[in-house]
One Martini backbone bead per residue (centre of mass of N, CA, C, O) as a GRO file, in nm:
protein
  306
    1UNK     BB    1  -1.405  -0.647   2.502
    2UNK     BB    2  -1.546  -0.624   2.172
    3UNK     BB    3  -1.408  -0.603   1.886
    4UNK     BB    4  -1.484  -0.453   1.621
    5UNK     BB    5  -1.530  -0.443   1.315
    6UNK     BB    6  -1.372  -0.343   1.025
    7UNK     BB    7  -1.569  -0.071   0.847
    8UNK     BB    8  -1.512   0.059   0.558
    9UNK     BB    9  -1.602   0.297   0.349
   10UNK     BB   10  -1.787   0.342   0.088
   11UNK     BB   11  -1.739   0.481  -0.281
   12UNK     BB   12  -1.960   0.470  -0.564
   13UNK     BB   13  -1.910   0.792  -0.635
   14UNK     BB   14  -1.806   1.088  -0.669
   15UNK     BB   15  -2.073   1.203  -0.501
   16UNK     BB   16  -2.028   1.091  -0.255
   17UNK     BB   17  -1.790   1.205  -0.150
   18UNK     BB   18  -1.810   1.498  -0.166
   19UNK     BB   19  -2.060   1.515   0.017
   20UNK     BB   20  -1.886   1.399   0.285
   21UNK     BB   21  -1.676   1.668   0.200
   22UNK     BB   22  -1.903   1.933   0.182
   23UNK     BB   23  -1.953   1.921  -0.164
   24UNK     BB   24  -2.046   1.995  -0.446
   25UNK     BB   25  -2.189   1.849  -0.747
   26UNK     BB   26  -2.058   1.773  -0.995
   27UNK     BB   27  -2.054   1.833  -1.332
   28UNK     BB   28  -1.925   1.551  -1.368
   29UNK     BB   29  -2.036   1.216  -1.230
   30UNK     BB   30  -1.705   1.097  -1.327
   31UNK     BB   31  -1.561   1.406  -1.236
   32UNK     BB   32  -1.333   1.571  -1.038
   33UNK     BB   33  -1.203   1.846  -0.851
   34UNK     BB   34  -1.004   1.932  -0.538
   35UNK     BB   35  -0.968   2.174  -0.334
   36UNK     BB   36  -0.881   2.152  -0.046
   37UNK     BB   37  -0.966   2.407   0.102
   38UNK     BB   38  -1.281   2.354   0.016
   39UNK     BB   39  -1.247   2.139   0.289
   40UNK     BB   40  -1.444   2.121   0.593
   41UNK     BB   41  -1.435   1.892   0.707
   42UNK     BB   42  -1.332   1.609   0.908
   43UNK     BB   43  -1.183   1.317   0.766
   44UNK     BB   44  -1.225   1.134   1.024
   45UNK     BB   45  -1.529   1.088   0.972
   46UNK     BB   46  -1.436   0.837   0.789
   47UNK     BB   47  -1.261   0.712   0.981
   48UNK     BB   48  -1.001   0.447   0.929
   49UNK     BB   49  -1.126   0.375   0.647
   50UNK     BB   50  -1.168   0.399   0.255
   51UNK     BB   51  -1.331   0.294  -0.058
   52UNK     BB   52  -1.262   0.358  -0.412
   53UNK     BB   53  -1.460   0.363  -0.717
   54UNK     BB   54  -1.215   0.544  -0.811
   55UNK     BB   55  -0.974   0.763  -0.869
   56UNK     BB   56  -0.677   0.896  -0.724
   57UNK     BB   57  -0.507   1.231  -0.731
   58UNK     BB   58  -0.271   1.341  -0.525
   59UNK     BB   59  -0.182   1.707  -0.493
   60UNK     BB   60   0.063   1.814  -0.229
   61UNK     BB   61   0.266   2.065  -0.097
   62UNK     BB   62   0.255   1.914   0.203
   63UNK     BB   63   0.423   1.646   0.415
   64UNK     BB   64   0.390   1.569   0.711
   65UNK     BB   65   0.698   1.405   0.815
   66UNK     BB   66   0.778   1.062   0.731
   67UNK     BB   67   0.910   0.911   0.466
   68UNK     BB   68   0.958   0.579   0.341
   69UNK     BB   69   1.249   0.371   0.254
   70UNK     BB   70   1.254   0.087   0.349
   71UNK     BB   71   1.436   0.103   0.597
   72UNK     BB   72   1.430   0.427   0.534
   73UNK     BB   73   1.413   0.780   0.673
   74UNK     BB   74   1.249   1.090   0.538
   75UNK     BB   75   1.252   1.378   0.506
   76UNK     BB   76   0.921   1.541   0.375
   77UNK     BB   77   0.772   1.851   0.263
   78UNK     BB   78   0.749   1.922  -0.040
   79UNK     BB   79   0.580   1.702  -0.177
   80UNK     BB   80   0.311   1.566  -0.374
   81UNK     BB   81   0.239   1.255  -0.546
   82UNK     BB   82  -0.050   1.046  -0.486
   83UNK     BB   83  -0.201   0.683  -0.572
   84UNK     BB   84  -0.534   0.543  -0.613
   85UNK     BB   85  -0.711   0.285  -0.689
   86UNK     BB   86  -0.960   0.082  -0.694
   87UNK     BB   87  -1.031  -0.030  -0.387
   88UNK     BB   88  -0.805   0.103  -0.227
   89UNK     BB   89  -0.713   0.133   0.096
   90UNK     BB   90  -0.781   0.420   0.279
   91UNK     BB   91  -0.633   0.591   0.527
   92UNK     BB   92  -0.733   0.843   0.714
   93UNK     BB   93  -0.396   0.917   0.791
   94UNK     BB   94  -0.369   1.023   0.512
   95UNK     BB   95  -0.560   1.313   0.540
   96UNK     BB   96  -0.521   1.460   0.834
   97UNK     BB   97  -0.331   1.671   0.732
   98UNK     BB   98  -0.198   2.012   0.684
   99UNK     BB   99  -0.283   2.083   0.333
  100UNK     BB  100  -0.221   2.175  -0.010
  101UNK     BB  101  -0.431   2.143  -0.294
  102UNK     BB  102  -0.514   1.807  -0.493
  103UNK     BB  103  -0.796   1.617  -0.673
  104UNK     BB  104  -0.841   1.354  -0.873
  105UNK     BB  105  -1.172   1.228  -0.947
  106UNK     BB  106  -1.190   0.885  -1.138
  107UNK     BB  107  -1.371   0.700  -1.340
  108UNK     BB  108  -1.358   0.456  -1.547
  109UNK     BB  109  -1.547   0.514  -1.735
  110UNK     BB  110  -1.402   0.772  -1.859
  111UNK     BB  111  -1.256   0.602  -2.028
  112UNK     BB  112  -1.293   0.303  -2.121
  113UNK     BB  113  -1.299   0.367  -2.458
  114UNK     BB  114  -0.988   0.465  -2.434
  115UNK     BB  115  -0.645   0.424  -2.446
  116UNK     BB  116  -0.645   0.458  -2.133
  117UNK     BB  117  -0.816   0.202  -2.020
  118UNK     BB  118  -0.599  -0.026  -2.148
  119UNK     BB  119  -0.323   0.147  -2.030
  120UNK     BB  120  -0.317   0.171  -1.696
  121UNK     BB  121  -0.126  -0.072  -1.609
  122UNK     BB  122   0.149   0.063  -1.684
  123UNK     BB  123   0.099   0.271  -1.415
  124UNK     BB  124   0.275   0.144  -1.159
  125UNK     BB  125   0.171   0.317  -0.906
  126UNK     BB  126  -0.102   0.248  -0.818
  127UNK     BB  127   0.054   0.019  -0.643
  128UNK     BB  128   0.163   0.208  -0.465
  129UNK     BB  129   0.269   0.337  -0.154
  130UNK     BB  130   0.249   0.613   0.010
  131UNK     BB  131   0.554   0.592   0.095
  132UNK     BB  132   0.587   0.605  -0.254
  133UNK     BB  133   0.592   0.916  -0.350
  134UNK     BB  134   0.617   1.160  -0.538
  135UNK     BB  135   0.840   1.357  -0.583
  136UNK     BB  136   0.885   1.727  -0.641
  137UNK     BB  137   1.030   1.968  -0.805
  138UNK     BB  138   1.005   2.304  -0.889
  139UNK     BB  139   0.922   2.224  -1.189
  140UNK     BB  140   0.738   1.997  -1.165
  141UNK     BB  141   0.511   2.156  -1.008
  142UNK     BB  142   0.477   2.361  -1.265
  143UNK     BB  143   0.354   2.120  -1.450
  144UNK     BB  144   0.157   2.009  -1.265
  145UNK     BB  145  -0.008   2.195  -1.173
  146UNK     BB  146  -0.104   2.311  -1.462
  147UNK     BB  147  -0.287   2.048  -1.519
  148UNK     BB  148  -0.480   2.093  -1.279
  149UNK     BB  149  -0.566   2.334  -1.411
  150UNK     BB  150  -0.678   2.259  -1.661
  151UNK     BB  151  -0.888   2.082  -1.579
  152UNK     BB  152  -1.022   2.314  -1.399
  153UNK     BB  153  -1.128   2.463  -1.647
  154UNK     BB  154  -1.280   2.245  -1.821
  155UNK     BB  155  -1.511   2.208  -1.599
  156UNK     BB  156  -1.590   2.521  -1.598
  157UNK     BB  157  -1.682   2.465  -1.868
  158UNK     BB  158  -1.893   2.366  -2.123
  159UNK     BB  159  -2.036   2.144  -2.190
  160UNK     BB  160  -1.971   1.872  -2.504
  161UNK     BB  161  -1.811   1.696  -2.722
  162UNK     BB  162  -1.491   1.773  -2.619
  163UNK     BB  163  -1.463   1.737  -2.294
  164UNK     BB  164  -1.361   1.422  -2.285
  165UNK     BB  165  -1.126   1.427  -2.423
  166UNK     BB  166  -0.962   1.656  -2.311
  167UNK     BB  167  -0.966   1.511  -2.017
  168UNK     BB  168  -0.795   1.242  -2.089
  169UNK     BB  169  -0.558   1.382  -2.208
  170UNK     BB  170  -0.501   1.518  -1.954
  171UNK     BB  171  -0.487   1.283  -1.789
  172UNK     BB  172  -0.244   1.113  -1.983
  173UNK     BB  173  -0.036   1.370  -1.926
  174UNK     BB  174   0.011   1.338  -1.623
  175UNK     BB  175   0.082   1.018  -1.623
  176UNK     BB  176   0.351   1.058  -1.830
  177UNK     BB  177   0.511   1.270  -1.596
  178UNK     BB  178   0.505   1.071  -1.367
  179UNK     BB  179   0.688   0.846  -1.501
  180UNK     BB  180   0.933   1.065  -1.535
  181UNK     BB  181   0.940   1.143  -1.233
  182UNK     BB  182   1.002   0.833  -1.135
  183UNK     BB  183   1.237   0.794  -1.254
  184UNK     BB  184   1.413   1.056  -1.171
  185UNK     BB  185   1.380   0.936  -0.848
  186UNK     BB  186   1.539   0.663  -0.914
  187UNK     BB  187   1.811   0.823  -0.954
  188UNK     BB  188   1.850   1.006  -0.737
  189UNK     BB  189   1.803   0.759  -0.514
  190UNK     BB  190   2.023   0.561  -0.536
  191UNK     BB  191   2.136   0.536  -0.277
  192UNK     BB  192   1.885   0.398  -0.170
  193UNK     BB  193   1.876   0.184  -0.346
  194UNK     BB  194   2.170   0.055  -0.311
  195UNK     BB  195   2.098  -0.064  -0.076
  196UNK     BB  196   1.831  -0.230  -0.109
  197UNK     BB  197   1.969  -0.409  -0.340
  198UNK     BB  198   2.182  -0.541  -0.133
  199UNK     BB  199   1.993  -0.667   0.066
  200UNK     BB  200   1.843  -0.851  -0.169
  201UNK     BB  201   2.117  -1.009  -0.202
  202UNK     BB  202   2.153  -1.106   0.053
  203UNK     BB  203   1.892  -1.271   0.128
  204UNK     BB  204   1.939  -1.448  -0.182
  205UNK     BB  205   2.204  -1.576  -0.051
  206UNK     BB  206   2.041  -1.705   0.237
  207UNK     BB  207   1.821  -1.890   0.092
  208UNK     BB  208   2.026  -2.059  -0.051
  209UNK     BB  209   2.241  -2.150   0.144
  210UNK     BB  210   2.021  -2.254   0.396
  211UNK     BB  211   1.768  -2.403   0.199
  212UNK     BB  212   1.495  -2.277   0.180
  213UNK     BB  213   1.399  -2.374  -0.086
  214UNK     BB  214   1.333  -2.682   0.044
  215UNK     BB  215   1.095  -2.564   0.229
  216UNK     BB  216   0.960  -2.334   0.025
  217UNK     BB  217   1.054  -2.255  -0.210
  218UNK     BB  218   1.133  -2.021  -0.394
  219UNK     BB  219   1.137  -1.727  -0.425
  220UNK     BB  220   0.955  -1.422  -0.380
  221UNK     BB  221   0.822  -1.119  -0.444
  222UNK     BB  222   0.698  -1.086  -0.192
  223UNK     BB  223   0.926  -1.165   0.026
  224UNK     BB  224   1.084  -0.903  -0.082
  225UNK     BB  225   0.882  -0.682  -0.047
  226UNK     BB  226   0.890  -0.722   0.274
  227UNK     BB  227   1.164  -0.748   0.348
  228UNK     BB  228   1.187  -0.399   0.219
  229UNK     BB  229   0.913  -0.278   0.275
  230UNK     BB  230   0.782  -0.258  -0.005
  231UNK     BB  231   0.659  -0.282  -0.323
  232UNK     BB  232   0.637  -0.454  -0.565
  233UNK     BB  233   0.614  -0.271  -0.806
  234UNK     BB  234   0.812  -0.075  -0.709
  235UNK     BB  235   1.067  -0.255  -0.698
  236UNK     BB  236   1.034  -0.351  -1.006
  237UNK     BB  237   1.067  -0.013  -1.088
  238UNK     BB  238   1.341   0.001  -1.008
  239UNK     BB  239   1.514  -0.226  -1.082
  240UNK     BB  240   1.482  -0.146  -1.405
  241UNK     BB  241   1.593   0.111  -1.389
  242UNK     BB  242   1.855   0.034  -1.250
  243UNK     BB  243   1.913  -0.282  -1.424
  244UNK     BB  244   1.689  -0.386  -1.640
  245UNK     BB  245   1.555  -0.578  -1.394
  246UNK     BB  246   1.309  -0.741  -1.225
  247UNK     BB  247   1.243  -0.946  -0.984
  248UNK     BB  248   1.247  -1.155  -1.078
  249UNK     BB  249   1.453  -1.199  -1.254
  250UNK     BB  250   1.678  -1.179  -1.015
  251UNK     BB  251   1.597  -1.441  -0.908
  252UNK     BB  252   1.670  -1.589  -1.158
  253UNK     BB  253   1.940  -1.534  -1.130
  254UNK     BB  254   2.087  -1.656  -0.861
  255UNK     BB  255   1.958  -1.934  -0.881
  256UNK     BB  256   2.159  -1.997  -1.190
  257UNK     BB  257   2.407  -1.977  -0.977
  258UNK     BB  258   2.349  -2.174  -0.789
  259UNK     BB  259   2.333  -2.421  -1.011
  260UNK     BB  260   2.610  -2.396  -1.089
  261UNK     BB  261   2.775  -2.436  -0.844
  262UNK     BB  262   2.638  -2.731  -0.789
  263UNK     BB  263   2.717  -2.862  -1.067
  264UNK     BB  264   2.994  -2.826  -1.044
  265UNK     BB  265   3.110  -2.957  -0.735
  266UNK     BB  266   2.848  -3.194  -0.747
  267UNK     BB  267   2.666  -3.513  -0.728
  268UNK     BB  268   2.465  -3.452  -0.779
  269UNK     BB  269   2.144  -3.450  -0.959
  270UNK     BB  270   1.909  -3.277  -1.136
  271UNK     BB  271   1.669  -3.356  -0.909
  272UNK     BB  272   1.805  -3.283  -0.669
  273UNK     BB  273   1.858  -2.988  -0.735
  274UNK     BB  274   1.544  -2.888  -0.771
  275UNK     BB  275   1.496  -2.944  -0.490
  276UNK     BB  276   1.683  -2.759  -0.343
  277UNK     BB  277   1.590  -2.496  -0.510
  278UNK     BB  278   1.227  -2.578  -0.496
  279UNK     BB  279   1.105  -2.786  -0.657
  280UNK     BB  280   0.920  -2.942  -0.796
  281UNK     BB  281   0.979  -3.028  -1.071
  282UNK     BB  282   1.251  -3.095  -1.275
  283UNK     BB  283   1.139  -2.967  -1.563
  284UNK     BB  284   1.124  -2.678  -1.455
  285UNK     BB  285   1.392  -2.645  -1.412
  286UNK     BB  286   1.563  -2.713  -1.675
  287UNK     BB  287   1.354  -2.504  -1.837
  288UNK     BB  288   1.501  -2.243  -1.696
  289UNK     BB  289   1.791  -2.277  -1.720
  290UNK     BB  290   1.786  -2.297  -2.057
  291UNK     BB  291   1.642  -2.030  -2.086
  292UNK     BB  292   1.888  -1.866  -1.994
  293UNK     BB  293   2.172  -2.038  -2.090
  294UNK     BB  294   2.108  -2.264  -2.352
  295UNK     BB  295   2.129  -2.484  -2.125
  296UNK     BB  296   2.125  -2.763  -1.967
  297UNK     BB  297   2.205  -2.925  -1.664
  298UNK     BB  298   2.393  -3.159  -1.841
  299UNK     BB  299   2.554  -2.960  -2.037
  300UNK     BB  300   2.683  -2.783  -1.836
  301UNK     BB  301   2.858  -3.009  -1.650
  302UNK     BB  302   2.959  -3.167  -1.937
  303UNK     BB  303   3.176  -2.917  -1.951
  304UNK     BB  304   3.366  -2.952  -1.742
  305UNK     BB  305   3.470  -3.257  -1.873
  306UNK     BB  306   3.623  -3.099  -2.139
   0.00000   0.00000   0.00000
């Protein structure tokens, strides 16, 4: 039998979404608010998997089963937030579980005017796995709770010229506490994350060991967010926290450790060293070095002789 090709559901309007789950259409066709418990339909018949064209912040009460973080598995059931930008595929299995909360779904259009339109990249949760949502303690739930009651109190009022600002606002708001209470969760899971790390500089310690550099070229952030599991940009903001560099730095701290080691030790060239570094061009190796440590590597080695 020939398998079907997956083809995602894609909604280009929150007026499609509410519609197909059997909500009636929004006060504003740009913004609104999802009570979970006033979903009637089945999200299974959403199929396996859908996108949609603008944001969506999932606060949900309660998680069940067991949530990832990096190689190991934790229970998890008192909820949190999970965000979720334009186009970024969401299988229906993470919709499917029987839970209480909100969902806020906004058009990038209704911010687009405003400096949080601008602003967005900041907020890099939006590209976490959700796998790496955000747990919140009982203070900060009645702080997010009271938020989306917010939100949802402002779309039920009368429509007029402060209606976008205020809402803007109270988005750009919710998005600066989830900031705050990220930090405060890589901090706290610190013990789980400081496994992480170690496994990281293990990685980075046997890929320049064994060469692998000079037949793959230099890690990249990819590699390594792939082999510990997390995603890239969750991993740089774990790592900036807790150490204040992201995984670039990191990796290019290692690889500067390596070539001190190489400069010092053996008569390699410094052209044969950015080769097996994984440089194509000694030069962008040289510029990288002098970047680091503000002496050349040949200016490193010739510190040896004096």
């Amino acid at each position: 039998m020939t398998r079907k090709n997956f083809q995602p559901h894609i909604f280009e309007s929150v007026s499609q979404l509410l519609q197909a789950l059997g909500l009636p259409k929004p006060t504003h066709p740009l913004i609104a608010l999802v009570d979970y418990k006033d979903i009637q339909v089945d999200t299974q018949n959403l199929g396996t998997g859908y996108l949609l064209n603008f944001y969506k912040i999932s606060f949900k009460k309660h998680f069940a089963g067991q949530i990832r973080y990096g190689q190991g598995h934790y229970d998890f059931e008192e909820g949190g937030l999970s965000f979720t930008a334009p186009n970024q595929l969401i299988s229906a299995a993470q919709e499917e579980k029987d839970y209480s909360g909100y969902t806020l779904l906004f058009h990038a259009d209704f911010i687009r005017n405003y400096p949080l339109g601008k602003n967005m990249i900041k907020y890099g949760f939006f590209s976490y796995s959700v796998a790496e949502a955000l747990y919140l303690s009982d203070k900060e739930k009645k702080v997010i709770f009271s938020l989306f009651e917010a939100v949802g109190m402002e779309l039920d009022s009368n429509i007029d010229h402060f209606s976008q600002d205020v809402l803007v606002s109270q988005i750009e708001t919710l998005l600066n506490y989830s900031n705050r209470f990220y930090n405060r969760q890589f901090i706290t899971r610190k013990v789980v994350h400081n496994d992480m790390i170690a496994e990281m500089e293990s990685y980075l310690s046997g890929y320049f060991n064994e060469n692998k550099a000079l037949l793959y070229g230099p890690p990249t952030v990819e590699q390594l967010s792939d082999h510990l599991n997390v995603s890239r940009r969750y991993l740089s903001d774990m790592l900036r926290s807790l150490t204040g560099q992201t995984t670039q730095q990191h990796i290019h701290a290692r690889l500067i450790e390596k070539a001190k080691d190489i400069l010092s030790t053996s008569n390699l060239t410094i052209a044969e060293i950015a080769y097996q570094l994984g440089f194509e061009y000694p030069q962008s190796f040289n510029k990288l070095f002098k970047s680091k440590t503000k002496v050349s590597p040949l200016e490193f080695r010739q510190s040896f002789d004096n």
